[in-house]
C-alpha angles and dihedrals in degrees: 000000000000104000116218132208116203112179098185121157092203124076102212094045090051094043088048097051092035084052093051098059099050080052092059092038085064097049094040132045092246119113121200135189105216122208119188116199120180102198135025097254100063084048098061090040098061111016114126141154088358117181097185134012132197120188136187110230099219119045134154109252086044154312117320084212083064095045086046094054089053098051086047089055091052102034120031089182106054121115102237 
């Protein structure tokens, strides 16, 4: 299980990615737990044990480098 992390202030962006990897789960024998954050608080308060991230660059409670640059502090291995 590879767990995702999608922080996309848009609806239709996060449910579009977030479409298009249960689209290749089912084509490929990869699983994935998908998390969508819209904003960066609810991110840092419940990201764990994250595989991928992909983040939005510009949100509204803030800029999805910065974010970047955090996550990166605190996990070297992430998929960002």
């Amino acid at each position: 299980m590879i767990n995702v992390a999608i922080v996309e202030d848009i609806k239709v962006e996060s449910d579009l990615l977030k479409s298009m990897l249960e689209e290749y789960s089912k084509t490929s024998d990869t699983s994935f737990s998908i998390n969508v954050y819209n904003d960066i608080s609810a991110f840092l308060s419940n990201n764990n044990n994250l595989d991928i991230v992909f983040l939005d660059i510009e949100l509204g409670d803030g800029n999805g480098m910065d974010l970047a640059k955090k996550i990166r502090e605190n996990d070297k291995s992430v998929m960002i």
